[in-house]
C-alpha positions as CSV (number, residue, x, y, z in Angstrom):
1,X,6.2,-17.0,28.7
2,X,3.2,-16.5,26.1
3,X,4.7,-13.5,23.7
4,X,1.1,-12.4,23.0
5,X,0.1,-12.2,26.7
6,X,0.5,-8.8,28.5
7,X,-0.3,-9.7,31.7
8,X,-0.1,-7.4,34.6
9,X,3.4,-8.4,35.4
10,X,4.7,-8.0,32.2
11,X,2.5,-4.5,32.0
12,X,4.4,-3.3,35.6
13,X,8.1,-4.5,33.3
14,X,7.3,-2.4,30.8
15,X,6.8,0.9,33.0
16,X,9.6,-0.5,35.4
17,X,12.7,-1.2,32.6
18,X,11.6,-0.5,29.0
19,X,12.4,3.0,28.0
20,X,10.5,3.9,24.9
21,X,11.6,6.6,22.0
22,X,10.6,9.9,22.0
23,X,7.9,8.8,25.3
24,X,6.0,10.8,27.6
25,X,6.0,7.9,30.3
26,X,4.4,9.7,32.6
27,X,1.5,8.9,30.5
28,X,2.1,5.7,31.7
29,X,1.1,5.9,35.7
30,X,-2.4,5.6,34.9
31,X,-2.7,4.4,31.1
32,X,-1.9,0.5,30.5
33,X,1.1,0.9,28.1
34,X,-0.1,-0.3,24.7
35,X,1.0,-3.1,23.3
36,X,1.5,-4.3,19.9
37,X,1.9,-8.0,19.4
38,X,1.1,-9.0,15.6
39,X,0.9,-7.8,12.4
40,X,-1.0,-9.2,9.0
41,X,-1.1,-7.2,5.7
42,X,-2.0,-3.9,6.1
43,X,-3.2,-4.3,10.1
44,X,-1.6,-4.6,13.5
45,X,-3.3,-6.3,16.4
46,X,-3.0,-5.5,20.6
47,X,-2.1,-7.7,23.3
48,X,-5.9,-7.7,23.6
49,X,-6.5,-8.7,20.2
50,X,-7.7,-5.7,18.8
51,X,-7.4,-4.9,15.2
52,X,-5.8,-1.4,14.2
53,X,-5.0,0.1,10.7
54,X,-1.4,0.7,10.0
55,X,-1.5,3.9,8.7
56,X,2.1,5.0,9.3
57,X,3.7,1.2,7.9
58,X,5.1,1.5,11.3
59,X,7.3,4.3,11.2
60,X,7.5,4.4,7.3
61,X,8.7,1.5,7.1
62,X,6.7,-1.8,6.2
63,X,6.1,-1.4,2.6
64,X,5.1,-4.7,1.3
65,X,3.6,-5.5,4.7
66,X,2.9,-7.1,7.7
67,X,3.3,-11.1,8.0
68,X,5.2,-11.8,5.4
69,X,6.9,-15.2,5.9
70,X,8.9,-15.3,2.9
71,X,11.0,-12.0,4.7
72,X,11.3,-14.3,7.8
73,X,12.4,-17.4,6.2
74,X,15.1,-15.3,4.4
75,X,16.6,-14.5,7.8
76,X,16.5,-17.9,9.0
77,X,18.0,-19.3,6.1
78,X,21.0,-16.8,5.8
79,X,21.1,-16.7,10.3
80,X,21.9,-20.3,9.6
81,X,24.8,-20.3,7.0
82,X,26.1,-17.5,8.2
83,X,24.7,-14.9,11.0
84,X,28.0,-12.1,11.3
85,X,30.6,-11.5,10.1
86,X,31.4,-7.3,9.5
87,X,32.4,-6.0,6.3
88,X,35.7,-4.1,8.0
89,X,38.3,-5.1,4.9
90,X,36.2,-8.6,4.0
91,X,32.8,-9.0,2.1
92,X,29.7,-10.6,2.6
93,X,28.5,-12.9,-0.6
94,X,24.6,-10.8,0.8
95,X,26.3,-7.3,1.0
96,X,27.7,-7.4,-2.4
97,X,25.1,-8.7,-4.8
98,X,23.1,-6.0,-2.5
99,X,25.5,-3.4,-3.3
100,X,25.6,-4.1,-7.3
101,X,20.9,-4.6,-7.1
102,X,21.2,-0.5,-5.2
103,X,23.5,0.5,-7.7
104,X,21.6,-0.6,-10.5
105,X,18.7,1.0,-9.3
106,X,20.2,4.5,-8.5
107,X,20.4,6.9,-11.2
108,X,23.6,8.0,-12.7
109,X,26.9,7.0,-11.3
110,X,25.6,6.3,-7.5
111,X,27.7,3.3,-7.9
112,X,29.3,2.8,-4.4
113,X,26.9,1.7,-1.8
114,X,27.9,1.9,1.8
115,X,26.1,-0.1,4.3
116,X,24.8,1.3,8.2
117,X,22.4,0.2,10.5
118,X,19.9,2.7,10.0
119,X,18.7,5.8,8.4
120,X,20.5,8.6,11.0
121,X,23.7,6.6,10.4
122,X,23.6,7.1,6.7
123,X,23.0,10.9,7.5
124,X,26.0,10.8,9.7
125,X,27.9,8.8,6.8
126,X,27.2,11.6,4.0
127,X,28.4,14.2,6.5
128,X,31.4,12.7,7.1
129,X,32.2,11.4,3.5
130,X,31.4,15.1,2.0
131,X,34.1,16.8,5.1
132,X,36.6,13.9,4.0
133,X,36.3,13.8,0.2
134,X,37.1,18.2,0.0
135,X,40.1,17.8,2.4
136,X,41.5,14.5,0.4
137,X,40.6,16.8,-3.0
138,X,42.1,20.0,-1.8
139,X,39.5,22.1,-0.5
140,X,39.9,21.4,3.6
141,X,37.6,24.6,4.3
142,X,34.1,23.1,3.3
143,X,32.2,21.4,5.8
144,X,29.6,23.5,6.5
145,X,26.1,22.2,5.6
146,X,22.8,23.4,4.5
147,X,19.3,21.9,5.2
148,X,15.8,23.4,5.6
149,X,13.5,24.7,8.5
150,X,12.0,22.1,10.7
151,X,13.3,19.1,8.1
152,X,14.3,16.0,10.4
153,X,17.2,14.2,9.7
154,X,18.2,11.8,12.2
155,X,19.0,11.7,16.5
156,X,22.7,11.2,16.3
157,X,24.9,14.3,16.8
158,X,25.6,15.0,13.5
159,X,22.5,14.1,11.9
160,X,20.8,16.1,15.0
161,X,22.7,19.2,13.9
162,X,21.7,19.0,10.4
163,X,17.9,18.8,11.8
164,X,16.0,21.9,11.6
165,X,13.5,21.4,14.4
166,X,15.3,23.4,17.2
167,X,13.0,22.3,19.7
168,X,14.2,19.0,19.4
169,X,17.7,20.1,19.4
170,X,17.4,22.4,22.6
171,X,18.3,19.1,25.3
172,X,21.7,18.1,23.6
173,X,23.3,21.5,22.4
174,X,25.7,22.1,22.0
175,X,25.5,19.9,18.7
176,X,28.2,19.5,15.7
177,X,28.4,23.3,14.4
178,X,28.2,24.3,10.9
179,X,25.2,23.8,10.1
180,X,22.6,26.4,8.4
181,X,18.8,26.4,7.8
182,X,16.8,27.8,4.9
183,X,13.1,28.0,4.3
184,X,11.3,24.4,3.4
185,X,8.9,24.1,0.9
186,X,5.7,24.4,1.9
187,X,3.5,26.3,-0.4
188,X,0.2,26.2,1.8
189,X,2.5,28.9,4.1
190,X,4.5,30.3,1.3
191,X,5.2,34.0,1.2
192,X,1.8,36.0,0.4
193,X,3.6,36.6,-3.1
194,X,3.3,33.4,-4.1
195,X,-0.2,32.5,-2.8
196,X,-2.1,32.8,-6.2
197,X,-2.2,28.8,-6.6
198,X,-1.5,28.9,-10.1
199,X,1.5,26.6,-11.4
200,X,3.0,29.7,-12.5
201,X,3.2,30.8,-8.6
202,X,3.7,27.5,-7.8
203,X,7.3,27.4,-9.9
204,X,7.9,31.1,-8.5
205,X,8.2,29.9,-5.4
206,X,10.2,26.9,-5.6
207,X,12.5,28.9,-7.5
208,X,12.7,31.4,-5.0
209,X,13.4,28.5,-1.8
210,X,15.9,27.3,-4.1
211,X,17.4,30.4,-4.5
212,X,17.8,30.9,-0.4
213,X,19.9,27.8,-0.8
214,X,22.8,29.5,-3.4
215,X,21.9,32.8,-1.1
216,X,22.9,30.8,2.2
217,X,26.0,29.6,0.6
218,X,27.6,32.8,-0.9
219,X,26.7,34.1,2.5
220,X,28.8,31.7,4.5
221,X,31.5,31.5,1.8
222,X,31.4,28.6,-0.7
223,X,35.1,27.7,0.1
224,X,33.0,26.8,3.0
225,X,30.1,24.8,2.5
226,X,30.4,21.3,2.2
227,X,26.9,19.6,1.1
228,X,23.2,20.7,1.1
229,X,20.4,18.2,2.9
230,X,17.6,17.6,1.5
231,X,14.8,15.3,1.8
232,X,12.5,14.7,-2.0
233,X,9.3,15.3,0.1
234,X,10.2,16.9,3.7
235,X,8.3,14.9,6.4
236,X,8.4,17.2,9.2
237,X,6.0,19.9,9.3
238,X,4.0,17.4,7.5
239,X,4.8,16.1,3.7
240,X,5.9,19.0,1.7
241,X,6.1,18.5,-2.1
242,X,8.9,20.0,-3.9
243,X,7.2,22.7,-6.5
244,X,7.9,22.2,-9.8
245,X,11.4,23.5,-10.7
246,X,12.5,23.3,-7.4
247,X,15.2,20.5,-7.3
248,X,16.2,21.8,-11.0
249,X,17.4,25.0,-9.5
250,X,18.8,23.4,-6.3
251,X,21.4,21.0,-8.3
252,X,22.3,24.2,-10.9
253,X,23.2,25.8,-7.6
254,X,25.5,23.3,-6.1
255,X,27.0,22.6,-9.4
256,X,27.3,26.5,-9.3
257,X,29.7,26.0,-5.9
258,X,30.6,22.1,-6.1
259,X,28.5,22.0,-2.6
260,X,27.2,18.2,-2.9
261,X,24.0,17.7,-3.1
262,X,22.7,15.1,-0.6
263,X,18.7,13.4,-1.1
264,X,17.7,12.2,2.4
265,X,15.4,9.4,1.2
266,X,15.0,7.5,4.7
267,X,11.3,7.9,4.2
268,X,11.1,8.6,0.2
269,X,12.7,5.4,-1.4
270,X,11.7,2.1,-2.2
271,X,8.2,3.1,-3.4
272,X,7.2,5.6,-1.0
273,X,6.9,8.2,-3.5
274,X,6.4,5.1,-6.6
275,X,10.1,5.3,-7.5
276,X,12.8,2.5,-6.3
277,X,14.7,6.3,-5.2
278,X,12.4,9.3,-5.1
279,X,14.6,11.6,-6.7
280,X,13.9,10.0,-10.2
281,X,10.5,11.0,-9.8
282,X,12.0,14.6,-9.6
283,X,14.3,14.3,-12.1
284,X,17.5,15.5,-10.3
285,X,20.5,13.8,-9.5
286,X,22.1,13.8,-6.3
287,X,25.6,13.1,-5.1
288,X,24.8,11.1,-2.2
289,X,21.6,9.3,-1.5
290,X,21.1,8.6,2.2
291,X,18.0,5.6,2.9
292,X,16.9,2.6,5.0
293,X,13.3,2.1,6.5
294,X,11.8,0.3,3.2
295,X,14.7,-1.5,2.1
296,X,13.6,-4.0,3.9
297,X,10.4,-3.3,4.7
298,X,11.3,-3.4,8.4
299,X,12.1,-7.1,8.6
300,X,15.9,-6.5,9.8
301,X,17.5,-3.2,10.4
302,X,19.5,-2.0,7.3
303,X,19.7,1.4,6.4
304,X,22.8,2.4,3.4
305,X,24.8,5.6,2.1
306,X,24.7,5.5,-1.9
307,X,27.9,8.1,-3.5
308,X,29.2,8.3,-6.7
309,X,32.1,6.9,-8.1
310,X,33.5,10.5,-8.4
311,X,33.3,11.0,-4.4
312,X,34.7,7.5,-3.8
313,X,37.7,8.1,-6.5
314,X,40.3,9.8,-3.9
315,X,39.7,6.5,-1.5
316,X,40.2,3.8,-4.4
317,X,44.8,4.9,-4.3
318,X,47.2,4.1,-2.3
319,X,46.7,3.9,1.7
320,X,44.0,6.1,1.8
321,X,40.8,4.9,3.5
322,X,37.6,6.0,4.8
323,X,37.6,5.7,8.6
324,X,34.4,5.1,9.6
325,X,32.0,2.1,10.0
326,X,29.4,0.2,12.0
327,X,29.8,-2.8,13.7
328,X,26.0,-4.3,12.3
329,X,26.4,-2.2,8.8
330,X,25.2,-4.6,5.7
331,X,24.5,-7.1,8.7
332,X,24.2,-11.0,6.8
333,X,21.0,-11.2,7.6
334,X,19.8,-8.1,6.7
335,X,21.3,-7.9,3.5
336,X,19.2,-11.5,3.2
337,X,16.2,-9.4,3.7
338,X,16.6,-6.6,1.4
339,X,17.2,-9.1,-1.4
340,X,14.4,-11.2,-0.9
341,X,12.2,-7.3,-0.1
342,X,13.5,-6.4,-4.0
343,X,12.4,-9.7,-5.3
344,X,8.3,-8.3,-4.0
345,X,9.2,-5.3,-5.1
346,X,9.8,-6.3,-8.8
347,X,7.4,-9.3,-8.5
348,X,3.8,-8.1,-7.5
349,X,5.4,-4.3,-8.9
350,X,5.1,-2.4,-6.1
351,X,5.9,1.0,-7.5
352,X,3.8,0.3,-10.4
353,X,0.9,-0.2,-7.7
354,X,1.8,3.2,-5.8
355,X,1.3,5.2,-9.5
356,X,-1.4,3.6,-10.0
357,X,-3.7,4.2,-7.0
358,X,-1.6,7.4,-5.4
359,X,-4.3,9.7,-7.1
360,X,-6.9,7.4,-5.4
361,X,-5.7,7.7,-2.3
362,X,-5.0,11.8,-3.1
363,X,-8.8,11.8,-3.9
364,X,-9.9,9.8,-0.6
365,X,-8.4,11.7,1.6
366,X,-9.7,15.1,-0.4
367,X,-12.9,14.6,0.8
368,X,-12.0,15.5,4.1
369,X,-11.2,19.1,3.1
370,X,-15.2,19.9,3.6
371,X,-14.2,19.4,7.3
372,X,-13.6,22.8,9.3
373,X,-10.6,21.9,11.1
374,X,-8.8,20.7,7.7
375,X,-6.9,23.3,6.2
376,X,-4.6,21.5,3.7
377,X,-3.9,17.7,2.8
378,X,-0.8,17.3,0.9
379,X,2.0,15.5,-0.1
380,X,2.8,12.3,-3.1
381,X,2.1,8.8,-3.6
382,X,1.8,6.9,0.1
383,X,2.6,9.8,2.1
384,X,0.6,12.7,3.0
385,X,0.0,15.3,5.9
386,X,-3.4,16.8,6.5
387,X,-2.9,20.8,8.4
388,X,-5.0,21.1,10.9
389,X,-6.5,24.7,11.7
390,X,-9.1,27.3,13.5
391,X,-10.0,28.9,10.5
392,X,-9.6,27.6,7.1
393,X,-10.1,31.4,5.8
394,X,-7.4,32.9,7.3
395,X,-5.5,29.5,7.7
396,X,-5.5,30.6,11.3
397,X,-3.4,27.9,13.1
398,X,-3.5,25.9,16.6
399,X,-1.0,28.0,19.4
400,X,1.2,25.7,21.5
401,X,-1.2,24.9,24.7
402,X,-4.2,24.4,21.9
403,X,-2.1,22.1,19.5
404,X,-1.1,20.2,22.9
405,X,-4.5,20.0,23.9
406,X,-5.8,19.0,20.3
407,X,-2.8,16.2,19.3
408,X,-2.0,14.8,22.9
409,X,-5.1,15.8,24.5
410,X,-7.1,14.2,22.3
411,X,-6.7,13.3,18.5
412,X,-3.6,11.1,19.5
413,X,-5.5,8.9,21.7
414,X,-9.5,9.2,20.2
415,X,-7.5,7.7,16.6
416,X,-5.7,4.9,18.2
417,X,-8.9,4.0,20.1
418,X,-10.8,3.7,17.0
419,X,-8.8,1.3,15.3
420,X,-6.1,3.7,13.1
421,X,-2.8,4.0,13.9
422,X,-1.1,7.2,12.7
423,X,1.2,10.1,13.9
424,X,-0.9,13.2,15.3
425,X,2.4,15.6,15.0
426,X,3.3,19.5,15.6
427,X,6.6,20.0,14.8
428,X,5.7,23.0,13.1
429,X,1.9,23.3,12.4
430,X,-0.5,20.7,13.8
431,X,-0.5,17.7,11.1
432,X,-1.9,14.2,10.8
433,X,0.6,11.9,8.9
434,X,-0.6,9.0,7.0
435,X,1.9,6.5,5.3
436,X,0.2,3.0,4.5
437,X,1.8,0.2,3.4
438,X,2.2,0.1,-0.4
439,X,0.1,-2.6,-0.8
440,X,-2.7,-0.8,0.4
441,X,-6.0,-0.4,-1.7
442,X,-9.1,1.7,-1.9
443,X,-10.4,-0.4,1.1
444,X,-7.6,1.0,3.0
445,X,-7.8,4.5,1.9
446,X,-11.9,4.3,2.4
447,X,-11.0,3.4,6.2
448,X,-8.7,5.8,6.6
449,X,-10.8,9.0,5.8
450,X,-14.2,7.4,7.4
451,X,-12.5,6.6,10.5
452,X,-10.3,10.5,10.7
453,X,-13.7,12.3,9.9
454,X,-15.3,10.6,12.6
455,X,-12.7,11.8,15.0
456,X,-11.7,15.0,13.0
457,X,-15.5,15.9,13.5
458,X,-15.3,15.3,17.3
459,X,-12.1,17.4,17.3
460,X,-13.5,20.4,15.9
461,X,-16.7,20.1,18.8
462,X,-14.8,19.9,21.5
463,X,-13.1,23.0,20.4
């Protein structure tokens, strides 16, 4: 069979046996289920040979981008030599120089580099490491965590439970207890205290979210709390920067407690935010640093937990171990990938690009702020949110059967149709999500805001 042909037999599979993530497939009984069959640079292309913008690198994913047959011939190569073998009590000669490349790039002593499949695995890993290392160090009581409102962390049961989105949540409880939510960090909807927009409000408030964290954990008992989760920019609710000060406060806190401090950079490493690990471009340093999506731009599922030599100490003696693994963790060929990903990275400086044109693409997508239905645009270097209101005065926002109407109803399928491909979201306030490949230009970013004020436009008249 043709892999670029969707014929209607292969259309009628696809409602009959393929069940898609996070899908309404009821959309499905009278929409043709769309089909993505190629990618090239910064574009995708539909089984009817359409040509769409990536502007969500997939799912925050393909950094360096699409079609990039130096990724593929990697995996050949290593599927070749060798294509398995797990790294329960043996090495890979991939997952090692992988191992030592991470280290090197993480700051401080993140020297130990555990290898998953994905990024809700290396959430599930931190938990699990931070509950093991306090009973093997004598303090059994803490495993409680911390993590913000509406932040997503991952769909398996313990990464669920960490996710403050509880609408997400409701289906599966009960979930993994123990877990505890303080506010995010979005200053567009910060407390009216802090709405003054000067820097000096700006630190105020991230200050004050940081204290909520050392609040939360003298409330619960800090015999009890284990680790606090937190992503560098939070991609729920729709790219929330920290304020300046913020992370600063957060690590005196857990210092304050010895609560580890976990950055959940799934989305925010490997150049997302222009940094090989986003919390350099921050300047705080974590405990444990949870990632995947760009280490390999997508080309083979990888995703790692990076800990210090501090938390790995009480597992380096005698017959102590850490029991936990996954079957495809630091998979051959993935680790192939991620190499041969680092190599583009450092060769055509990838981060270096992201600094370089991030206030471009800031500035681009500024311009749509003269529109009436945009209320805020926000976020660093390839990855933004744009709020989406009824009245930019009183930031007035969308209820649930209007934000239903406005995303699903219509922005989800009017932006698709006109060629960009993007994430129309309302877990919290209506948002638009952009996250472009990192070799994107000022093309790209000029494409982007033409083609969402064309639809933005038609939003706000149908209104």
């Amino acid at each position: 069979m043709d892999p670029f042909r969707i014929d209607s037999s292969r259309q009628q599979a696809a409602r009959d046996h393929l069940w898609m993530h996070f899908t309404r497939h009821s959309t499905y009984d009278t929409h043709e289920v769309p089909t993505i069959v190629r990618g090239e640079g910064a574009y995708i292309w539909d089984s009817h040979g359409k040509r769409y913008l990536d502007g969500l690198a997939g799912l925050f994913v393909v950094q360096v981008g699409h079609g990039r047959t130096e990724l593929a011939e990697a995996a050949a190569k290593q599927a070749a030599e060798l294509a398995f073998f797990p790294l329960w009590s043996y090495a890979t000669p991939g997952a090692i120089d992988l191992a030592e490349r991470l280290a090197g790039y993480a700051p401080g002593d993140l020297n130990r580099v555990f290898f998953t499949s994905g990024g809700g695995e290396a959430v599930e890993s931190a938990w699990k490491l931070a509950k093991n290392y306090f009973k093997l160090t004598g303090k059994p009581t803490k495993h409680k965590v911390i993590s913000r409102a509406i932040a997503y962390h991952g769909t398996t049961a313990g990464a669920l439970s960490i996710t403050g989105l509880p609408g997400m949540k409701a289906q599966f409880e009960p979930l993994v207890p123990s877990t505890f939510r303080v506010p995010n960090t979005n200053l567009y909807r910060a407390p009216e205290q802090f709405g003054g927009g000067t820097p000096e409000d700006e630190r105020a408030f991230g200050r004050w979210a940081a204290d909520r964290i050392g609040e939360a954990i003298e409330f619960e008992g800090p015999d009890t709390v284990a680790a606090v989760f937190l992503e560098p920019v939070q991609n729920a609710g729709g790219c929330f920067p920290p304020p300046a000060g913020y992370f600063e406060r957060v690590r005196e806190i857990c210092d304050e407690h010895d609560v580890l401090l976990v950055s959940d950079e799934v989305i925010c490493a490997f150049g997302r935010l222009g940094h090989m690990f986003a919390c350099e471009r921050y300047g705080y340093q974590p405990d444990i640093i949870t990632c995947a999506k760009g280490l390999t731009s997508g080309y083979s599922p990888l995703g790692a937990m990076i800990a210090t030599d501090r938390l790995f100490e009480p597992f380096a003696k005698g017959d102590t171990s850490f029991a936990h693994g996954y079957t495809f963790g630091g998979h051959p060929v993935s680790t192939a990938v991620a190499m041969t990903n680092l190599d583009i990275f450092e060769r055509e400086q990838i981060n270096e690009h992201v600094r370089e044109t991030e206030a471009d693409f800031r500035a681009t997508l500024g311009r749509l702020r003269d529109l009436p239905i945009v209320g805020d645009v926000r976020g660093e270097g390839y990855f933004y949110g744009i709020e989406l209101v009824k009245d930019k005065s009183t930031k007035e926002s969308f209820d649930g059967p209007e934000s239903e109407r406005l995303l699903r109803g219509f922005l989800s399928g009017a932006l698709f149709e006109a060629g960009l491909y993007c994430r129309a979201d309302d877990r919290g306030d209506p948002v638009i999500q952009l996250a472009p490949p990192l070799i994107s230009d000022q093309a790209v970013f000029d494409e982007i805001e033409s083609t969402l004020r064309d639809v933005l436009t038609r939003a706000w008249s149908q209104l």
